[in-house]
KEGU-155286 format. One record per residue (C-alpha): y, x, z. Coordinates in steps of 0.2 Angstrom, whole numbers, padded with zeros to 4 digits. Each point is the difference from the previous one (the first is absolute). Layout:
BEGIN
+-------+-------+-------+
! north !  east !    up !
+-------+-------+-------+
!     Y !     X !     Z !
...
+-------+-------+-------+
END
This chain:
BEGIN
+-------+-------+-------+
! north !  east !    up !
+-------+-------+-------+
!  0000 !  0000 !  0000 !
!  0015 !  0007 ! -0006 !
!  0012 ! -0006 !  0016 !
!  0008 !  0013 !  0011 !
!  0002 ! -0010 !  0016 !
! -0011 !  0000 !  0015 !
! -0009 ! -0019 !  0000 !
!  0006 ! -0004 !  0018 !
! -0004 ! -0018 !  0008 !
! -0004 ! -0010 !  0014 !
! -0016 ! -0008 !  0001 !
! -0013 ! -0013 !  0010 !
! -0018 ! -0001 ! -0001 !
! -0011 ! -0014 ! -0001 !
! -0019 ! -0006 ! -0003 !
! -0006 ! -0002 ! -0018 !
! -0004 ! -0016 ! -0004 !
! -0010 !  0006 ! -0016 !
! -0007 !  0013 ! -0007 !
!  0018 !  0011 ! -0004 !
! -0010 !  0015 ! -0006 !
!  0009 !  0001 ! -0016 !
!  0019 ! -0007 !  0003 !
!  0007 !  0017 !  0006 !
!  0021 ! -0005 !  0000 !
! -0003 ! -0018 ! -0003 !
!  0010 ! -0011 !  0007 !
! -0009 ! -0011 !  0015 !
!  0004 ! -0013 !  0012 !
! -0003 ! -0007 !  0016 !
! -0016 ! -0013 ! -0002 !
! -0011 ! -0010 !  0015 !
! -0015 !  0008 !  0002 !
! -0012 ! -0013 !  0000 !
! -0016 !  0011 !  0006 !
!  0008 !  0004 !  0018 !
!  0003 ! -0014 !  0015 !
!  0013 !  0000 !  0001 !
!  0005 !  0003 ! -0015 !
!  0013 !  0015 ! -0001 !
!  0010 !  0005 ! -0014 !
! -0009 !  0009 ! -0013 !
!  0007 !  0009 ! -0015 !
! -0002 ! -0004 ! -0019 !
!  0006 !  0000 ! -0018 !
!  0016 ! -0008 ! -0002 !
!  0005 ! -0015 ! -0009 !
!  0007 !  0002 ! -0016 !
!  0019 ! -0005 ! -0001 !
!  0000 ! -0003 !  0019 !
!  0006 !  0015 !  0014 !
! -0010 !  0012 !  0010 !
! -0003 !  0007 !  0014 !
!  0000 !  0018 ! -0010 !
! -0008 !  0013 ! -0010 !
! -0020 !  0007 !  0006 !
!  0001 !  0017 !  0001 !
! -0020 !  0005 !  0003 !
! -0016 ! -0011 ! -0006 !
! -0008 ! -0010 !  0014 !
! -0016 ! -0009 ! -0003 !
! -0003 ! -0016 !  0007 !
!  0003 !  0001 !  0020 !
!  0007 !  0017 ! -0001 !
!  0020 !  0003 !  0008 !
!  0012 !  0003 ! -0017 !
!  0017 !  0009 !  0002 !
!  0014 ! -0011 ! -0007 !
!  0017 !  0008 ! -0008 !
!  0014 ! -0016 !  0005 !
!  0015 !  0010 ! -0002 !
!  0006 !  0017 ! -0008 !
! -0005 !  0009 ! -0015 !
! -0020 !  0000 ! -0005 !
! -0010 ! -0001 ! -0015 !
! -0006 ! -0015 ! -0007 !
! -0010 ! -0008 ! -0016 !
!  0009 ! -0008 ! -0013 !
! -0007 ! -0008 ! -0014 !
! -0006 !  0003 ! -0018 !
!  0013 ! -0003 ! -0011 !
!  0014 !  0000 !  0013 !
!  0016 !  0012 ! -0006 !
!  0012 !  0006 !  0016 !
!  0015 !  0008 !  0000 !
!  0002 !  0011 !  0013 !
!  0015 ! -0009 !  0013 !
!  0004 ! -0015 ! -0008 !
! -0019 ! -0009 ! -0001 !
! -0004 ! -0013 !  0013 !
! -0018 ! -0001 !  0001 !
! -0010 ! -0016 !  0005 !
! -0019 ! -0002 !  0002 !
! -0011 ! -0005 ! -0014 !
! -0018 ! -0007 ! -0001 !
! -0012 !  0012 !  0012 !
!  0013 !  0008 !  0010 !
!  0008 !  0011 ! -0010 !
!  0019 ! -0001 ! -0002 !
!  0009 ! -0003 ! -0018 !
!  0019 ! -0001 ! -0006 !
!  0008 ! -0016 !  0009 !
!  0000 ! -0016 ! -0010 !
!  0001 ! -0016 !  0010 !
! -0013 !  0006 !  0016 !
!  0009 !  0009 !  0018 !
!  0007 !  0019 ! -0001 !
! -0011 !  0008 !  0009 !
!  0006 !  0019 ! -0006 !
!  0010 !  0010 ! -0009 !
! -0006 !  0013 ! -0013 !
!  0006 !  0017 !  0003 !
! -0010 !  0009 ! -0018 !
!  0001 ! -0005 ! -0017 !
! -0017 ! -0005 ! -0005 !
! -0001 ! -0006 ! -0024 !
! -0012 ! -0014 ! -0001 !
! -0020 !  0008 !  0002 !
! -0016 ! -0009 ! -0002 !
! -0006 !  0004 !  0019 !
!  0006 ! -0002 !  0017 !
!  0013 !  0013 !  0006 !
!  0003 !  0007 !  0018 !
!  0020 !  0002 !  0001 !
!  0012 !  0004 !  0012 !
!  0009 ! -0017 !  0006 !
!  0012 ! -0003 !  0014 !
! -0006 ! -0016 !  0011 !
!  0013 ! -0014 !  0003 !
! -0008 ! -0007 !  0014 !
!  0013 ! -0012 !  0004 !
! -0004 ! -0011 ! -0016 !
! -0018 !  0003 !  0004 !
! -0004 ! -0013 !  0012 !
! -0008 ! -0014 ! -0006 !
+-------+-------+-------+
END
């Protein structure tokens, strides 16, 4: 990653509520966790369009404590297709958790690299905006 600055934030953990193996810097949120009495919060993939809690930076299976990213600068996966300019791209989050340029959904970030439309996910450098990410 061509970035220069240190990826600095402040994070939370939670309990996967799935399997989260593969979704390294997607974006999760808070869910029940229906397989505990009572039923504590859990984390899992966040709702397209909607806000979340923040950015999953390690790969929990099922069960397993994740660390969360909710506000500062970390990396993230942004979708196929998606074209960013660095400072001026608002990013929202698209189908599976990964984060796209906004549209009509809740800012959740801001792009901080330049990224020219690819057919594969991207990790970037993005700034959270954790005061729009609220659901």
């Amino acid at each position: 990653m061509a970035y220069e600055e240190n990826l600095t934030f402040s994070r939370v953990s939670g309990i996967a509520n799935s399997n989260l193996s593969a979704k390294q810097f997607f974006a999760v949120d808070y869910v029940n966790d229906t397989s505990a009495v009572p039923t504590p919060l859990g984390i899992d993939i966040a709702t397209a369009g909607n806000g979340c809690l923040g950015i999953l930076q390690d790969n929990p299976i099922q069960g397993q404590a994740g660390a969360v990213a909710v506000s500062g600068i970390t990396k993230a996966a942004i979708s196929a297709s998606t074209v960013l300019t660095a400072g001026t791209t608002f990013l929202e989050i698209d189908t599976g958790g990964t984060l796209k340029a906004h549209a009509s959904g809740t800012v959740v970030a801001q792009a901080l690299e330049t990224l020219a439309s690819t057919a594969a996910v991207c990790i970037v450098a993005v700034r959270l905006m954790p005061s729009n990410a609220t659901n």
